[in-house]
Each structure stands twice: as C-alpha cells, then as structure tokens.
C-alpha positions in Angstrom: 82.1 149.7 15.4 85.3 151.1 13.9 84.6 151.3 10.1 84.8 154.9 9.8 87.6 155.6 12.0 89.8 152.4 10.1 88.5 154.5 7.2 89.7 157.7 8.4 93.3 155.9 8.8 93.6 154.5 5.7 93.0 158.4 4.0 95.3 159.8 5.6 97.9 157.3 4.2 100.8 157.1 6.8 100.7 153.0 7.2 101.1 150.0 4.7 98.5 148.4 3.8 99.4 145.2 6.0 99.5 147.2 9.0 96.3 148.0 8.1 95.3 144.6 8.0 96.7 144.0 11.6 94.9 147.2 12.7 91.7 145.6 11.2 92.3 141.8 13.5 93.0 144.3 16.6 89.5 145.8 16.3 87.9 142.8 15.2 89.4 141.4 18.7 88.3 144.4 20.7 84.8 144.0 18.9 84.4 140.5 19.6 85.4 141.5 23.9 82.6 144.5 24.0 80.0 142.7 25.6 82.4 140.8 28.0 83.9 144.0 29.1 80.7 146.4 29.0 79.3 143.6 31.7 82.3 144.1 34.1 82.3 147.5 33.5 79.0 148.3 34.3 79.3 146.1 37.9 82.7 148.3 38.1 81.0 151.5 37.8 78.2 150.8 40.3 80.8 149.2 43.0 83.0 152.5 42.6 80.7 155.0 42.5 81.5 158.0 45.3 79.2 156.9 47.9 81.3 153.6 48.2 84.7 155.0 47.7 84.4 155.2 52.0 83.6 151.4 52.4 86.5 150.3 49.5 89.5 152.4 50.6 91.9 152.5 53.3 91.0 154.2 56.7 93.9 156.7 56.1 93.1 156.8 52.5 91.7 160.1 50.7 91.8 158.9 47.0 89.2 159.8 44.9 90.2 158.4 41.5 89.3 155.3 40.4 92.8 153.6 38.1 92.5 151.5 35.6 96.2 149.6 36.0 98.2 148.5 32.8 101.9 148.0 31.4 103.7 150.6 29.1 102.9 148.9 25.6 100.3 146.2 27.0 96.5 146.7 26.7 95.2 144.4 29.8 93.4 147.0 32.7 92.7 145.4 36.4 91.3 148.3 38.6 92.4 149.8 42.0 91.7 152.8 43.8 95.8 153.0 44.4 98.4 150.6 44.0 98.2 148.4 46.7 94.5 148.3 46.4 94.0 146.4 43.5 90.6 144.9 43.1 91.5 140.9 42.4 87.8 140.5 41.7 88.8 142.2 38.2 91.8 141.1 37.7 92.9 141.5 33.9 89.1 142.0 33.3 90.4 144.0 29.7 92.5 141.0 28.5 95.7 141.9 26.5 95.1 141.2 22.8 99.1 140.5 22.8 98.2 137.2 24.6 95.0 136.6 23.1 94.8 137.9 19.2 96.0 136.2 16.3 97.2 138.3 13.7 96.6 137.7 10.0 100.1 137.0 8.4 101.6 139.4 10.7 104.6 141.7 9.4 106.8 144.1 11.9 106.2 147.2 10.4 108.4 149.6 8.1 110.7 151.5 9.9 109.2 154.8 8.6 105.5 154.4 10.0 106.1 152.7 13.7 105.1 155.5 15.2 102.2 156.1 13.4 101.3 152.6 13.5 101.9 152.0 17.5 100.0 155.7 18.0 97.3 154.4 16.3 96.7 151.2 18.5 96.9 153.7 22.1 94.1 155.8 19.9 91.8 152.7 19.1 92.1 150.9 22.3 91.6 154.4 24.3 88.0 154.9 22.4 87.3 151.3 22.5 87.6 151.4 26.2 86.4 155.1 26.6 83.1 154.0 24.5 82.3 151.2 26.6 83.1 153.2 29.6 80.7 156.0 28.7 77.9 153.4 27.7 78.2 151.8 30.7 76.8 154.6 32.4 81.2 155.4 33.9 79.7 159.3 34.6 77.3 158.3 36.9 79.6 156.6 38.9 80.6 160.7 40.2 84.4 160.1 40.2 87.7 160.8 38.0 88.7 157.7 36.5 92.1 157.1 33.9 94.6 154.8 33.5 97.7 154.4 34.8 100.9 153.0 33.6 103.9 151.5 35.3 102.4 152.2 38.9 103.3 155.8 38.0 102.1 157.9 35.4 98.2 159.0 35.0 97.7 158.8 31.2 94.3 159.1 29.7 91.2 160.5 31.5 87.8 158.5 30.2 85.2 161.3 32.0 86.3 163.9 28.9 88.0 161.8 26.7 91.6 163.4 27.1 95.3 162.8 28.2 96.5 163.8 31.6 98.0 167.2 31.2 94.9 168.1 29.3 92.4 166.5 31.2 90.2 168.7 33.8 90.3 165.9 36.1 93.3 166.0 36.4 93.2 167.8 39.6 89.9 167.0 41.3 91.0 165.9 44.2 88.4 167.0 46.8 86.6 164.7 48.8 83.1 165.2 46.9 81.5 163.6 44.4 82.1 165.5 41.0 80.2 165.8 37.4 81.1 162.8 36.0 82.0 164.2 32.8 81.6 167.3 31.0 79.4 166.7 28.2 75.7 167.4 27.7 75.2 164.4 26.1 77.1 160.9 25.0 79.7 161.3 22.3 79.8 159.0 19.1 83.1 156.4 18.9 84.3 158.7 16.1 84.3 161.8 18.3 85.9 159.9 20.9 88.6 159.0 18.2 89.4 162.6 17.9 89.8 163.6 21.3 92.8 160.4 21.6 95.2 162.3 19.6 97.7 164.1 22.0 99.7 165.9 19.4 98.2 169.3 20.0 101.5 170.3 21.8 103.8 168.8 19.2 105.9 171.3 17.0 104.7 171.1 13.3 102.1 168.2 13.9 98.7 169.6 12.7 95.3 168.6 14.0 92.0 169.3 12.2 88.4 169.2 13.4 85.4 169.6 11.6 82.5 170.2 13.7 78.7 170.1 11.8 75.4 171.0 13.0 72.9 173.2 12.2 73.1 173.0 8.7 76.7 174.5 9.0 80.3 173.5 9.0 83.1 175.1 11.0 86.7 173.9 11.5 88.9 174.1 14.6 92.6 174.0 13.4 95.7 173.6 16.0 99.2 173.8 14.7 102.3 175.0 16.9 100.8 177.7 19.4 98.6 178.8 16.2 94.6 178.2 16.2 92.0 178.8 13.6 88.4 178.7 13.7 86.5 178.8 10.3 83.1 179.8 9.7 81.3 180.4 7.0 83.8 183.0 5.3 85.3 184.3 8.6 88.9 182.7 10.0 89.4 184.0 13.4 93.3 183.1 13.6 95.2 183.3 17.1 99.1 183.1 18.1 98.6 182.3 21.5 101.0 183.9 23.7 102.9 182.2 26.7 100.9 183.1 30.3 103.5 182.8 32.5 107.6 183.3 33.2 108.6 180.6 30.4 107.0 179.9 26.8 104.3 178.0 27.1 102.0 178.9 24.0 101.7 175.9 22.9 100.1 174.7 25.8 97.5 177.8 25.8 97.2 177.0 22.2 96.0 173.6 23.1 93.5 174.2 26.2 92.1 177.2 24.3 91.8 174.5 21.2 90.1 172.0 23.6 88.0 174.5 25.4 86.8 176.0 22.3 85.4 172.5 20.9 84.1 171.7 24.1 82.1 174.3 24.2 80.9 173.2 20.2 80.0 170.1 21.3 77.8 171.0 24.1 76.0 173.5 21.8 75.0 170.7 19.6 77.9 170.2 16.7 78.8 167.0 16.2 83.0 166.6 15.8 85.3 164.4 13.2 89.1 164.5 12.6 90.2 165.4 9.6 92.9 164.1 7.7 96.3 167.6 8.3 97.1 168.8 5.1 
C-alpha cells in the first residue's frame, strides 16, 4: 500500500535510515488496521450522510461538518459532529499506533531530521486515512468532513485531500447537502501523498509535481509566491502578486498552484511528488 511513497522518502534523503525503518513498522501497522477501519468507516459514512445530520444533531444545532476528533501528536480519531457530540459508538475507532505498535529497535531521531521525520508521519497517516475514507464511498456521504485537534483547530479536509486554509470546504457552511468532493474520479494513495504536504506557503521550501497523461509530462512547480508550469518546451513562470492591503502572494501562489492541478487532474493527468531540487 505504501511502497512507492516509502520509496519516494527514501530519494529524497532527509531521514536516517533507522527512521526509515520505524517509518516502515508505522505503515506496516496502518496496513494491517485497513480493513478494521474501512468497516467502520463505511457504517460512519452511511450514518452521517446529510439527510441524517437532522436526526444526529442538537435541536439548536446547524453543523454541517462531520469531525474526526484527535490529540496534537496522537493518531487515534473518534467522530462527533461538535464537541460535545461525540459519537461513543466509535469511540477511538482509528487506534493510536503510540499505544498499539511495536517499533523495530526504535532510535529517537537525529536532531537534524525531526521535522522531516514527525512531518512525514502527519503525511502517511493523513493518506492512509484519506484513502480509506475515499474508498469507503466518504463523498457520497454529501458533507465536509476533517479532523480536528485539541477541540479547536480544523486541520486536514479528506473531501479534497487538503489542509484547512487551503481546503474549499473550509467554508461550506450552508445547510445543504454539498459535492462531496471535487474530483472526477478516485485519486491513487500516491496522489493523495502529494496533496499532504502543506509547505506551499513556506519561504524557500520547494514543491514539485509531475503530472502524466496523454502521452505527455508537465510539471507544476511552487516555490515562495513563484509558480511554474512546464510543458513540452514552454515554462509559463508567474510571481504572484498580493490581492489585497497586506502581502499575501504567497498565499495566491498557493491556491493558484492548487487550482491549477486541480483542474489537471480532472482532465485526466495523473499526479506524483517529486523529490525539490
């Protein structure tokens, strides 16, 4: 299930290779929960679909997002449509692999790679979940659902694979039943993977995506508030500009960078991260 993605990791060389190893016993853990959490997920997604929301929530309740509930740095989920609702049915359905997983001769990592190394377990565990979500039919269910930590912050969308402040969900807060995602079609794990990174804001980070189909290969590229798009011979290079009072181009940079390979994707290219220069 993660072979090419654990793949993709190890080229881009930013982690020892016994964190690597650890990496390797977190998937196999996740791997080995799939079917026990596609099941649940599958009765979640019928039992919070739209038309239900009415029968679940509170009579002075509007809520139209379904959260999936977790700690800062822990990986169990329970769900709730808001905080005081939480479903005890599925409690901890998504057990934390902190109090479950055994790690081969586990090592703190180096100093030098803990962020790469903790930024690479939200990634996994995000298209693990996301995966699973979308296989278990999650769009159909016609609402917004993301996580939430620490009973505060919304963090990672599953209906198009993004964080909050990029996420179009983010706002659909009207008492309808919306498109439950914004794909044409289902995405691979390794596209998932991609759309997990949340660096496109970050000064100097870099983030490459190849896109094939059609016989043909163009790259999106994001860096600072610059984007590139390369066909063929042809580089269509933008410095996005800030659209309001205070610089923001990196943030247009981004949502032009996410709308652009949207739009890819639902013309038939098929999307992989590639390792920054």
């Amino acid at each position: 299930m993660f072979e090419g993605i654990l793949k993709h990791i190890e080229q881009e060389n930013r982690i020892s290779s016994t964190s690597l190893v650890m990496l390797n016993d977190l998937c196999q853990f996740w791997t080995n929960e799939s079917a026990t959490v596609s099941d649940k997920l599958r009765q979640l997604n019928e039992k919070y679909k739209f038309e239900n929301l009415i029968k679940l929530r509170r009579a002075d309740s509007f809520e139209t997002h379904l959260y999936y509930w977790k700690d800062i740095g822990q990986y169990g989920l329970t769900p709730a449509i808001e905080d005081h609702d939480i479903d005890m049915d599925f409690m901890l359905f998504v057990r934390d692999f902190y109090d479950n997983a055994t790690f081969s001769n586990y090592v703190e990592p180096k100093n030098d790679e803990l962020d790469y190394y903790f930024e690479y377990i939200d990634r996994l565990f995000y298209t693990w979940f996301s995966y699973l979500w979308q296989e278990s039919e999650g769009p159909k269910s016609g609402i917004p659902t993301c996580t939430v930590e620490n009973n505060s912050s919304i963090m990672f969308y599953f209906n198009d694979f993004l964080w909050d402040g990029f996420s179009t969900y983010l706002d659909k807060r009207e008492n309808k039943r919306v498109e439950g995602t914004i794909f044409n079609r289902k995405l691979e794990i390794e596209e998932i993977y991609a759309r997990t990174n949340r660096n496109f804001k970050w000064k100097d980070r870099e983030i490459i995506w190849e896109f094939e189909g059609f016989n043909e290969i163009t790259t999106l590229t994001i860096k600072n508030n610059v984007t590139k798009n390369q066909m063929r011979a042809r580089i269509d290079e933008i410095e996005h500009t800030p659209n309001k009072d205070y610089d923001n181009s990196n943030e247009v940079a981004a949502k032009y960078f996410i709308n652009k390979s949207n739009d890819l994707i639902n013309h038939g290219w098929k999307l992989k991260e590639k390792k920054s220069r």
